[in-house]
N, C-alpha and C positions, 0 to 999 in steps of 0.2 A: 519797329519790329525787328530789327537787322540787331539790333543788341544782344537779342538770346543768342545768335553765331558766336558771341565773346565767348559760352561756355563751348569748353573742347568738347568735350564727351554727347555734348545735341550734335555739333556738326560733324560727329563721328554717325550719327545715329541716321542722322539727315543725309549723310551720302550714300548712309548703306540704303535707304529708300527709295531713292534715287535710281540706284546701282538696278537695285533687283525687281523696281516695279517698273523701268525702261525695257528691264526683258522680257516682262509679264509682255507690254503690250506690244513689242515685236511678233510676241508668238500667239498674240490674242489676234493678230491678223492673219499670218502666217499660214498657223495649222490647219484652219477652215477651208484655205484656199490650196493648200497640202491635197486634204482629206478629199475637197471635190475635184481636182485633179486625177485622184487615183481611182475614185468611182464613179463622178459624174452624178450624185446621187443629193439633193439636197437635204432627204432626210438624214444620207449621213453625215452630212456637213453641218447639222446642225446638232446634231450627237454631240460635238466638240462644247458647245456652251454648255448641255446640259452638264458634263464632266466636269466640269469648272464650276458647277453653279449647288449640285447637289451639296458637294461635303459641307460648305456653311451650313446649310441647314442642319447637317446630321452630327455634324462633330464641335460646332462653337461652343454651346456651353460644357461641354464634355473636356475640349482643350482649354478651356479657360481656367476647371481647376485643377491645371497640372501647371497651369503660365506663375498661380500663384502658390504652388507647393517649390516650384525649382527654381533654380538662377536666370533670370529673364535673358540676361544677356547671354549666358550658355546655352538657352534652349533657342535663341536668336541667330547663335550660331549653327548648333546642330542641322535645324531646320534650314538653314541656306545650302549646307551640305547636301542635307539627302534630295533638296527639290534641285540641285544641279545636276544628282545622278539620276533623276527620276525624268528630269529633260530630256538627258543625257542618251537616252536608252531611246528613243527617237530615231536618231541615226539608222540604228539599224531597220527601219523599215523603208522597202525599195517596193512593195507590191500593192496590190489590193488587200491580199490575205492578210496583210500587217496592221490593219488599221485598227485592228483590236489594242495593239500597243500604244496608237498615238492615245487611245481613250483612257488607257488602265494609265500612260506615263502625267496625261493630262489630271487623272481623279486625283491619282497621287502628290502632283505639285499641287493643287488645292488643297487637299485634305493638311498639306506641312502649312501651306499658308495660313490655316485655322489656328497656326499654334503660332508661327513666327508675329500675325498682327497682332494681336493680345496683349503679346511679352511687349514688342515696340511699343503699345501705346499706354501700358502699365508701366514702365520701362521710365518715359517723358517725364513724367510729374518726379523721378526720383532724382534727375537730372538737373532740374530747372524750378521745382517748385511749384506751387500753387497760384502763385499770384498773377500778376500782369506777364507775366515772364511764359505761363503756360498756355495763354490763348495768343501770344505773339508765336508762341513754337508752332501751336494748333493750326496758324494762319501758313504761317511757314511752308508747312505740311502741302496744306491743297494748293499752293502756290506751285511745290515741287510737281502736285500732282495735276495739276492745268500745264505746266510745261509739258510733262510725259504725255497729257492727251495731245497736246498739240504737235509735236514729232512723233510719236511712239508708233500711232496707229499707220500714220503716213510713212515714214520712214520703214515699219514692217515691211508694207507692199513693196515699196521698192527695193528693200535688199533681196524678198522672196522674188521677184522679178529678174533684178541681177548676177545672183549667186545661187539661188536655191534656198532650199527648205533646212537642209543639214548646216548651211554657213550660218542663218539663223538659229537655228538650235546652240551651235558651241558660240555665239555671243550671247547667249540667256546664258547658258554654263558660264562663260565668264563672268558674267553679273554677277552670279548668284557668290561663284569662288572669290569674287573681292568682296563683296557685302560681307561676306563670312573674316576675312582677313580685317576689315574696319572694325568692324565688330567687335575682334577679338582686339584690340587696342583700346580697347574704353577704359577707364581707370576705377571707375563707380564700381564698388562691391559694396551686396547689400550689407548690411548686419546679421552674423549667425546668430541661430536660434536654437537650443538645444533638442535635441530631438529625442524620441524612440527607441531604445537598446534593441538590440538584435533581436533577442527574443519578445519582445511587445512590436515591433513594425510590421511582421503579415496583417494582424488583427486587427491595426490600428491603419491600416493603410484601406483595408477591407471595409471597415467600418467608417470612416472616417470619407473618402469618397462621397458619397450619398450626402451625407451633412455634409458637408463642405459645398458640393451642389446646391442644396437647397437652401446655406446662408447665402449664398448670393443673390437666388433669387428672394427670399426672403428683405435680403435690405432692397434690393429694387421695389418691392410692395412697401414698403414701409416707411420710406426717405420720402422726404415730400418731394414734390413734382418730378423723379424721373418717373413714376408710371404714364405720366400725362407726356412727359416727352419720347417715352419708346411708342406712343400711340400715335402719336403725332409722326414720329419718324415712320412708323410702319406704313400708316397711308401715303405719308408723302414719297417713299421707295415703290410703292406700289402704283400709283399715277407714275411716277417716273420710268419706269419698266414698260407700264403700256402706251407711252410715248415711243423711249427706244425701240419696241419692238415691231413697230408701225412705220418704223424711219423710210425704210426698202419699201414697203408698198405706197405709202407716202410720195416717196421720190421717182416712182416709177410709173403708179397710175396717176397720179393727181398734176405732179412737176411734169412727168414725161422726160423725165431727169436720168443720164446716165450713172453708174456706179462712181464717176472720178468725181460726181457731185456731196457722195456719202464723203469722202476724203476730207471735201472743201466745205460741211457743216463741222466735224469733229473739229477742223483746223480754228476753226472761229468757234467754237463751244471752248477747246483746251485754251484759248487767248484769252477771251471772257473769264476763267479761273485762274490764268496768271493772274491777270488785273486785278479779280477781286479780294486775291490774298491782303495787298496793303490795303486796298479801301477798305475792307471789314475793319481792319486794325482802327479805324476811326470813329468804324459803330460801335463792335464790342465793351469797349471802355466807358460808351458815355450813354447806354441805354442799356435796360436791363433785359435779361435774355427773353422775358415774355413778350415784349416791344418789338425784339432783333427777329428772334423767331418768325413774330405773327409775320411781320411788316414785308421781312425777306420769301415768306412762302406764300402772299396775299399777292406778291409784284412777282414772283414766280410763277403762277397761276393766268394770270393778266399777261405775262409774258406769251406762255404758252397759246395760250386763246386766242392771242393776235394772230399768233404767228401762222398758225394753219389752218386760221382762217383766211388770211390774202395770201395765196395761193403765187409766190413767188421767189424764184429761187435767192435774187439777189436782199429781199426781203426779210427770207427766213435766214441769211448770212447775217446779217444786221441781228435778228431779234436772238438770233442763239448765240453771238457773242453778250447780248446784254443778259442771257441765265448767268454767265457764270460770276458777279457781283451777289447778287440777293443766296445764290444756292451755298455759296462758298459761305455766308454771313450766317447763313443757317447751318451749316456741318459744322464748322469751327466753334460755333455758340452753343451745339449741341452735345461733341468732344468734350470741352473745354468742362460744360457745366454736371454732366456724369462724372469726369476726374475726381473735380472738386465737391461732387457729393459721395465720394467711394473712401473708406479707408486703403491705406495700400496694400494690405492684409488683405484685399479681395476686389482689387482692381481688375487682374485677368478675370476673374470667373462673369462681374460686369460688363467687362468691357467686348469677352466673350459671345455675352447673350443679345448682346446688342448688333454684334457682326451678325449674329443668327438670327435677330431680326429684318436687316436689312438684307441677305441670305435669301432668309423667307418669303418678303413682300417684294423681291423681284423676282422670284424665280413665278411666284405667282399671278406678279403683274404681266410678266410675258405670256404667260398661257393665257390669262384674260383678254388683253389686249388683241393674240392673236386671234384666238375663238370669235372675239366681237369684233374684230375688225372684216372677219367676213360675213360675218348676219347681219349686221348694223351700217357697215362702211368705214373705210380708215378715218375720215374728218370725223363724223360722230364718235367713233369709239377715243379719238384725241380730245374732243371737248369734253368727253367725261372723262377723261384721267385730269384733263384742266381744272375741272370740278372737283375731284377726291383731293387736288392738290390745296385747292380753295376751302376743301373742309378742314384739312389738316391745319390750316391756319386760322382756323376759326376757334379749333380746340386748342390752340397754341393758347390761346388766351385764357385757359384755366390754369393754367401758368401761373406763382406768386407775383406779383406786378414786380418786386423789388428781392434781392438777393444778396445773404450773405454768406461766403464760402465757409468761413469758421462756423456760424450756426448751423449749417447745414451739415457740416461732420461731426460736430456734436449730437445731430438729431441721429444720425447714423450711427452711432456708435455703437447702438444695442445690437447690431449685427454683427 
């Protein structure tokens, strides 16, 4: 797996994710605990997710065919930029009355993030290729992104604890302004393409939008199996949300568990997705992604079942270190295998819908989860998201048994 780091231009790409999703989750701890500081008001404190959570759904496929009309790595920049001044603009709130800023500074660095992940993960395959090369990068990825859970969320509290809320803020700005600097030292420039004269680009830009929208969704209906994998991902982000959103009343009425306890499950969920980066690297390769899929979100399912069913803290330490093998085996296999059934002609606008996928089926899985975890009870409404996850891998299996990346972008080609 450590071979794709030989290309330069991935480990440029790989520290800028690094960089700028370490600040993500300094301030994904951070601002919440900001927000109810300044009001005391849970509903407002919980305002800050929904801010973070809507623009996916509103803007993915919308930024996605812009990731594939401009220069990925330009608009990877830009986008680092404007969400460090859009952090940035944080600082100045000292009151209650200002909380309206940390919302509007929060929409905004999500609504830039709808554009920067697109470009990144459109961006990979042009770097590295299609081959073995591209689910080593894909593993890479949530390797970096199981470290970041495992410090990011804990280290936030602590710096907001030691320094404050502002000292946090301008280390996201710095993330974001070196991400932006990495970035801009890549050497990859795409191929130009002749375009538009002056006088035909309003018209064609006007026009051209709307189609350009609807071939993307158009090859997702038409490529064989990613419709059955954005369905599969949908339930499975949607069991997953009505888990997360259960954690706190989970740990509170059931454990009897203090708040430093949510710290010490993350810490052992981000370790479990270190680990599972390499291990995946030894399924991907020698099974095929309807096998990797089912297998990873059937033992994800059984995971979860356990776990909140014996009712113990040291317990669920154990079992949510073992999510992150199987869940890691399933995102990387699911990445990797949209890539390689996408031309790159309309990877963002793909790769797009599918962030708005997962967007959607958590913003919904939280509202479900929370609604039924009071009519139902938290353990109940967790055995059935264990259940949605266990359907998601049932359908996993309408899945081709076997897979070829060059057939499959042949079959795509009519888009």
């Amino acid at each position: 797996m450590l071979e794709v780091l030989r290309i330069r231009d991935y480990r440029l790409v790989l520290a800028s994710q690094l960089l700028s999703s370490i600040g993500d989750w300094l301030l994904l701890v951070a601002a919440p605990y900001f927000v109810f500081d300044l009001t005391g008001s849970a509903v407002a404190t919980g305002a800050t997710l929904v801010a973070e959570s809507v623009p996916a759904v509103v803007l993915g496929p919308v930024a996605g065919v812009f990731t594939d009309r401009w220069d990925r790595r330009r608009m990877m920049i830009v986008t680092d930029l404007l969400r460090a001044a859009a952090v940035g603009s944080m600082v100045a709130v000292h009151s209650r009355g200002g909380v309206w800023v940390v919302y509007g500074a929060l929409t905004l660095e999500a609504s830039f993030s709808q554009f920067f992940q697109p470009a990144r993960r459109a961006l990979v395959p042009n770097l590295v290729g299609r081959g073995a090369e591209l689910s080593a990068a894909n593993a890479l990825a949530q390797l970096v992104g199981g470290v970041i859970r495992l410090v990011g969320g804990p280290l936030g509290g602590v710096l907001y604890v030691l320094f404050g809320f502002r000292d946090v803020v301008a280390i996201d700005v710095a993330s974001y302004l070196l991400s932006a600097a990495l970035t801009a030292t890549i050497r990859y420039r795409p191929q130009a393409e002749p375009g538009p004269t002056a006088s035909d680009r309003p018209q064609q830009v006007k026009r051209g939008f709307r189609s350009e929208l609807r071939a993307g969704l158009v090859h997702i209906r038409r490529t064989r199996d990613l419709p059955v994998l954005f369905v599969v991902a949908g339930l499975f982000f949607t069991g997953n949300a009505m888990l997360t959103a259960l954690l706190v009343p989970y740990l509170s009425g059931v454990l009897h568990a203090g708040a430093q306890s949510l710290g010490v499950l993350f810490g052992a969920l981000g370790a479990g997705y270190a680990v599972g980066g390499p291990l995946c690297r030894l399924v991907t390769d020698r099974a095929s992604d309807r096998a990797t899929i089912a297998a990873g979100l059937g033992t994800l399912a059984v995971v979860f079942a356990v776990s909140f069913n014996v009712p113990h803290l040291t317990w669920d330490v154990v079992m949510f270190t073992l999510i992150g093998p199987p869940a890691v085996c399933f995102l990387v296999t699911a990445d990797t295998s949209i890539a390689r059934r996408t031309p790159d002609r309309i990877q963002g606008r793909v790769g797009s819908v599918y962030l708005a996928v997962q967007g959607a089926a958590t913003l919904a899985g939280m509202i479900l989860g929370s609604l039924l975890g009071e009519h139902v009870g938290v353990v109940a409404t967790m055995n059935m998201a264990a259940v949605l996850i266990a359907i998601s891998a049932v359908a996993a299996l309408l899945l081709s048994p076997k897979q070829a990346a060059i057939e499959a972008l042949a079959t795509s080609s009519a888009a």
